[in-house]
N, C-alpha and C positions, 0 to 999 in steps of 0.2 A: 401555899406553895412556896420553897424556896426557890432563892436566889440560883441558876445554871443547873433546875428542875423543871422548866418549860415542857409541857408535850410537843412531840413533835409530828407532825402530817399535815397532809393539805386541810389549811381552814384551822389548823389546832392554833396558833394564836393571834394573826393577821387573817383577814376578809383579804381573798384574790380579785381582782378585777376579771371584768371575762376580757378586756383587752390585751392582759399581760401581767406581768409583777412588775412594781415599780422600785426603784430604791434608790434614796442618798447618802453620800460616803461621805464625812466630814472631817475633812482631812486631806492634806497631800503629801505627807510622808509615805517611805517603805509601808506601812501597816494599811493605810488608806489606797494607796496604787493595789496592791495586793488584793483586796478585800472587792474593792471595783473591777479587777481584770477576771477574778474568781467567780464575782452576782454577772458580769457579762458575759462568762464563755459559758455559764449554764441556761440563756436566753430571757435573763433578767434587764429591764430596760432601765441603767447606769446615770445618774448625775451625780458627778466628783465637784467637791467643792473646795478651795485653798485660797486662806487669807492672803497668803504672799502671792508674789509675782510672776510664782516657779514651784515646781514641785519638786519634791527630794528632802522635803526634813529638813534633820540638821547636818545631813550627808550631801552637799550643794557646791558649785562653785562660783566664782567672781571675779570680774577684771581689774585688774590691777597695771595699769599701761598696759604694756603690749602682754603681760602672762596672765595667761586665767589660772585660777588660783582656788584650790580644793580649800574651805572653810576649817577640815582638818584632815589627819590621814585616817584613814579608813582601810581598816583589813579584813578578811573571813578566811576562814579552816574548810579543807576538805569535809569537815562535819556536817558543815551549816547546808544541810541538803535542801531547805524550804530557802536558805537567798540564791544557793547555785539555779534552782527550780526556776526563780524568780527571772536573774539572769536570761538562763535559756528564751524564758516565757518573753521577754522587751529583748531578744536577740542580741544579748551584749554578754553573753559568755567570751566568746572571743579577745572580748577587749577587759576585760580581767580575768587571765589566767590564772592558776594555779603551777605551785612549785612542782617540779619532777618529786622531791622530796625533801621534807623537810631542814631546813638548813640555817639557823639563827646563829650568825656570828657577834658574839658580846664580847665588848672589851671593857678592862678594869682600869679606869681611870687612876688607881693608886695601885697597881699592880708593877711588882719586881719584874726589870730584864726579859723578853722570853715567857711571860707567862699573862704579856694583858690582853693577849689573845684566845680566846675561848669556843668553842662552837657548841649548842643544840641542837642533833641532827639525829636522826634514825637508820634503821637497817628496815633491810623486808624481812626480816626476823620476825615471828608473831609476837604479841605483845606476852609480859613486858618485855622480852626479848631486845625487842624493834631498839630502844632508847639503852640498852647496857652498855653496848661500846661508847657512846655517847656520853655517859655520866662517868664511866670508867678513867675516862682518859679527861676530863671536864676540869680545866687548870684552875677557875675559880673557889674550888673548894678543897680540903684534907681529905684525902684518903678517910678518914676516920668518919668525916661529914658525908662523903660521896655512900658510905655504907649506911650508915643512919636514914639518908631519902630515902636508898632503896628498900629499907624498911617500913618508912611512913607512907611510902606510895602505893604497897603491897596494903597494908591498912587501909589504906584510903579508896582504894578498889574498893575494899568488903563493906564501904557505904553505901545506906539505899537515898541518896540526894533528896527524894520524894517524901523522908520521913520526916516528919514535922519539928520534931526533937533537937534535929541536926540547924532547922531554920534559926532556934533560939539561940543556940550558940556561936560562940566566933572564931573564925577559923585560925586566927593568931594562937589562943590557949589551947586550940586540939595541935597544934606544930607543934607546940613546946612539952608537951604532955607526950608527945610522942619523940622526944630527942634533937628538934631541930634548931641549931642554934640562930643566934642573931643574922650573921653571913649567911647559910644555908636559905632563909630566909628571903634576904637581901639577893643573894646571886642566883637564886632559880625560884621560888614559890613566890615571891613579890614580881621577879621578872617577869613570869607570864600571868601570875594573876591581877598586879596592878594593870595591866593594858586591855585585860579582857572583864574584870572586876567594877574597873574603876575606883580600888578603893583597894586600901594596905591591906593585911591578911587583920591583923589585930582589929580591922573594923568592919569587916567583909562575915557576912552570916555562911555557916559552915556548909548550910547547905547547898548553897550557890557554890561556894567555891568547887564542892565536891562534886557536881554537876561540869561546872569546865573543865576540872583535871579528869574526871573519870570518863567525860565523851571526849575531850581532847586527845587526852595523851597515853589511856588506860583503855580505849572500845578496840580501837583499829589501828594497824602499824602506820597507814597513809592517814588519819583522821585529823591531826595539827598541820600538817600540809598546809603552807601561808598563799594564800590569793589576795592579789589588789586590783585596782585600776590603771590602765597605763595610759588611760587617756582621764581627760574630768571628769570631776564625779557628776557633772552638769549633763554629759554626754549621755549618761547610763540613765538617771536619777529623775532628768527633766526632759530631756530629748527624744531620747527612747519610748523612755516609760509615756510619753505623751504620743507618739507615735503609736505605740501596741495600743493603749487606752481606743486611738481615735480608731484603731483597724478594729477592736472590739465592740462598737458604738456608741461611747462609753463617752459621755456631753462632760467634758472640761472645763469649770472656771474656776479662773485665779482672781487674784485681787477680788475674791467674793468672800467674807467672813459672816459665819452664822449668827446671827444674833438670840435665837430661842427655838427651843422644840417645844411642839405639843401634840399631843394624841386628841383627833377628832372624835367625836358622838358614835361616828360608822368605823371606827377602829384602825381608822390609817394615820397617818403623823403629817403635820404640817411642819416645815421646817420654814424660819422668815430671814430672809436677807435682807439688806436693804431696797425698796423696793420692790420686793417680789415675794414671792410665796410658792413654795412647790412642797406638792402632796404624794408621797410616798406610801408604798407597805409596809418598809422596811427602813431603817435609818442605820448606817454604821458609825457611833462615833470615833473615829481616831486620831483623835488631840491630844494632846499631854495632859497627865491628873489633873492638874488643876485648873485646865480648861472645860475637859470632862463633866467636873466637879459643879462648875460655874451653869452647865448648860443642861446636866441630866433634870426632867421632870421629877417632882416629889413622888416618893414613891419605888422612883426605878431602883434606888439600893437601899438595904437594910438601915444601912450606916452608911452614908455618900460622906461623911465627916471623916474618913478612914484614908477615902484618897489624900487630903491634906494632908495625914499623917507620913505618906510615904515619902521621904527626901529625896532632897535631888545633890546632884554631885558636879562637879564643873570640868571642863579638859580645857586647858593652854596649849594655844599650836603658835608655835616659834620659827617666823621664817627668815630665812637670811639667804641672801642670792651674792656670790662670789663671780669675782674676773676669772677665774680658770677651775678647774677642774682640783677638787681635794678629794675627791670620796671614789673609789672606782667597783664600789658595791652596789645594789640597789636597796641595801640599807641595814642597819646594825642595830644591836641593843646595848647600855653601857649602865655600868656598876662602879660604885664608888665614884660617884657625879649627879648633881643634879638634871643628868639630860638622862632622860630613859628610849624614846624610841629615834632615829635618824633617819628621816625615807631621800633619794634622791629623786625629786620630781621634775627636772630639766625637761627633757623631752616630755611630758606630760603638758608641763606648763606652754610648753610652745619659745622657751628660750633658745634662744641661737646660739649667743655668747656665752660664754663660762658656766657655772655650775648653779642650779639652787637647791637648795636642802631644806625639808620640812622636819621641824622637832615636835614628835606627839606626847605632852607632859600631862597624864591623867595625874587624877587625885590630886588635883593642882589648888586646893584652898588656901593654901598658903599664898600662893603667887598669883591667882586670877585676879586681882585687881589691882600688881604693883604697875606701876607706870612704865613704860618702854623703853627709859631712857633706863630703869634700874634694872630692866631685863636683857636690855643689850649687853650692863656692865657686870653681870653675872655670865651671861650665858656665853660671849663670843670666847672667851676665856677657855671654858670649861669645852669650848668644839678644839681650841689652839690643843689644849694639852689632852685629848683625843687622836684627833685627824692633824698631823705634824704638818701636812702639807697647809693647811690653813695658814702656816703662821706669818707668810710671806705673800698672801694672797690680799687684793681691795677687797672690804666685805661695799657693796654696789648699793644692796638697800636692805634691810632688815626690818621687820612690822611684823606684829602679833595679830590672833583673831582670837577670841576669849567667847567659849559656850560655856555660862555661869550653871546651867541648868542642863548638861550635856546629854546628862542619864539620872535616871534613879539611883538613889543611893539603898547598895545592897548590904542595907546594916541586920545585922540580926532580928529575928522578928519581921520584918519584912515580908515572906512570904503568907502571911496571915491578913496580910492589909490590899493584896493584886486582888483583883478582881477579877472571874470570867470573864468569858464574852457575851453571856445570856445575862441580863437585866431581869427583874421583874415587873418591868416594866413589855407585856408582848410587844413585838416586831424592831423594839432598839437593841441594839447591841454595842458592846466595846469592843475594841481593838489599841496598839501599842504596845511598846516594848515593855511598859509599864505593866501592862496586865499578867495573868497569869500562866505564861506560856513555859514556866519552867526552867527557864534561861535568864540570866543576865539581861542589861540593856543592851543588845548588839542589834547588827543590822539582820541574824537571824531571826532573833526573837518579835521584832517587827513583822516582819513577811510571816512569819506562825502565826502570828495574832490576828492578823489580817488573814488567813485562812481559816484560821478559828472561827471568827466572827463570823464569813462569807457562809462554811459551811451551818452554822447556827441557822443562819437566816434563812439558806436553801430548804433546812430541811423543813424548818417551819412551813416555809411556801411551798410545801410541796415539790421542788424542783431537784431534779439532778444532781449528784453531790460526786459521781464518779473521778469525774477529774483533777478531782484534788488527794484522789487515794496518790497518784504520782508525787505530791510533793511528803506529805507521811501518814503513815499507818492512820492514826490518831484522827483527821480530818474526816473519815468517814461516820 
């Protein structure tokens, strides 16, 4: 039998207890809350397990004096229907809205007079409709380039993201293969793809990219539509999601890190802590590869030396808290500068006084490990000749947070090395952004996996799988 070929029905590859279905989640990220809220609303009895102190991933926050402080900024798309689900499900839709309509104002750091002002914005026009005024009137680019996207974009619809062909190639040489010059690059296909990528176009596998532009910005005129948090991500991530956990059943430990799985003689899984031992039907892993990698029993993957294979990519979050107020948006993109995304998180963070601003610098291998003091002497500069009002403002306190390992990296090839959520191993499963949920490393592609897994496992056990038809098609 292969690898995500398991039968599936009561008894086909875990033994049911007549007291119940047992199962534990290994993991306290998005993928792992998902996966536990999913095996406990179908009347599976839930132990969630998390090394750290708090659940939330690497979407968490921290005090810092008096501001608590998002680890980095965090966005999602009207698209990402399995984290909106998510949301609803830990009742914190509320507290990250979505935009009425799309609306990304970018300015160009070396841009003429009159022109370093730009916007990304749509119509209720159907697609591609929706984005023409948009790109039409888009100051960052020539007239000559603004016609060339609309050509590569119409192309880039007629991709099927799913075909294998497109995973080996890079989506840098299918741009330029198709008229897109250096800027065009630079001022729209790097602008949205580095932030949801994580990675330039020239290192980013084709298929992925074709996957965010085509569900982004090519399904649905509302489907880019930007949602954040407007409280911490600690509120949503740890607070919440441990609230719905506990009203699901659903036994929470932190500071508990797994040390080993095994598959007992009678066909259920020991899972060891330290100190302790709990025996399950069902295991979900949802850790990162290469913790995955460390803990899967022999056996469970063909090639378990493949998750090693998959890289990882790092994000720099750049913060700097000002005496007054410089920014009167709640946040920008910027070209021709090293700062790419600007969120203002003052009220978020619980500041009273003046302004703070967080900088989200994906594909940041260059600069993840320079030191603070050469990132202050880059970056405070680079906000001056941006946001004018800076120039005359105390910068209060400035400090970085650096995820070396933030996401997988979506290098071509790449999709040949994720892995389902079925093992061949009965009753384990994966979950993570990492796996093969089709998506990018986002915070949707987590909450998919984690529904992926859940429903694998349901349906092994025999149990109810309806309610996750709500979050997509596909889970059933």
């Amino acid at each position: 039998m292969t690898e995500g070929t398991q039968p599936e029905g009561p008894g086909a590859d875990t033994p049911v207890r007549p007291g119940g279905a047992t199962a534990v989640v290994v993991g306290g990220g998005l993928a792992g809350i998902t996966a536990a809220l999913a095996l406990a609303d179908a009347g599976v009895r839930v132990t969630l397990l998390e090394g750290r102190p708090r659940l939330g991933g690497l979407a968490f926050s921290f005090q810092r004096g008096g501001l608590t402080v998002d680890n980095g900024q965090h966005v999602y798309l009207r698209c990402c229907t399995a984290y909106r689900w998510f949301l609803d499900r830990i009742d914190a839709a509320a507290l990250a809205p979505l935009q009425d309509r799309l609306d990304v104002p970018v300015l160009d750091a070396e841009g003429v007079p009159g022109r370093r002002l730009g916007r990304i914005g749509r119509t209720a026009l159907p697609v591609p409709l929706h984005l023409a005024r948009s790109l039409a009137t888009y100051p960052h680019l020539s007239l000559a380039e603004r016609a060339r996207v609309g050509r590569a974009a119409l192309a880039l619809k007629r991709l099927d993201p799913a075909d294998p062909a497109l995973d080996a190639q890079d989506f840098g040489t299918w741009l330029a293969r198709h008229g897109q010059s250096p800027r065009a690059v630079e001022a729209l296909w790097d602008l949205v793809g580095v932030a949801t990528l994580n990675a330039v176009a020239g290192d980013a596998s084709l298929g992925l990219a074709a996957m965010v532009f085509k569900t982004g910005l090519l399904s649905d005129p509302g489907a880019a539509d930007i949602g954040w948090a407007r409280v911490p991500l600690g509120d949503l991530h740890d607070r919440l999601a441990r609230k719905a956990l506990e009203s699901a059943g659903v036994r929470t430990e932190v500071r508990t890190r797994v040390t080993s799985l095994s598959r007992r003689a009678d066909g259920r899984w020991s899972v060891q802590v330290p100190g302790e031992s709990l025996d399950a039907d069902a295991v979900v892993l949802a850790v990162p590869q290469r913790e995955a990698h460390d803990l899967l029993p022999d056996g469970a993957l063909d090639d378990p030396e493949r998750l090693l294979r998959i890289g990882t990519a790092p994000i720099l979050n750049i913060h700097v808290v000002y005496d007054r107020t410089v920014l009167r948006q709640p946040f920008f993109a910027a070209i021709g500068s090293p700062v790419q995304w600007v969120f203002d998180r003052t009220d978020a963070s619980g500041l009273v006084d003046g302004q703070y601003l967080a900088l989200s610098q994906s594909a940041a291998q260059d600069e993840i490990d320079q030191p603070v003091a050469a990132l202050r002497e880059r970056y405070l500069p680079e906000l001056e000749r941006l946001l004018p009002a800076t120039r005359g403002a105390e910068v209060k306190d400035f400090f970085v947070t650096r995820e070396r390992t933030a996401t997988f990296a979506p290098t071509p090839g790449v999709g040949r090395l994720r892995p389902g959520a079925r093992t061949k191993a009965p009753g384990l499963y994966l979950a993570g952004a990492w796996t093969a949920t089709g998506w990018p490393a986002t915070m949707e592609s987590a909450v998919r996996s984690g529904v992926g897994a859940a429903g694998a496992a349901l349906g092994a056990l025999g149990r109810p799988r309806d309610h996750l038809l709500e979050v997509f098609e596909e889970a059933a």
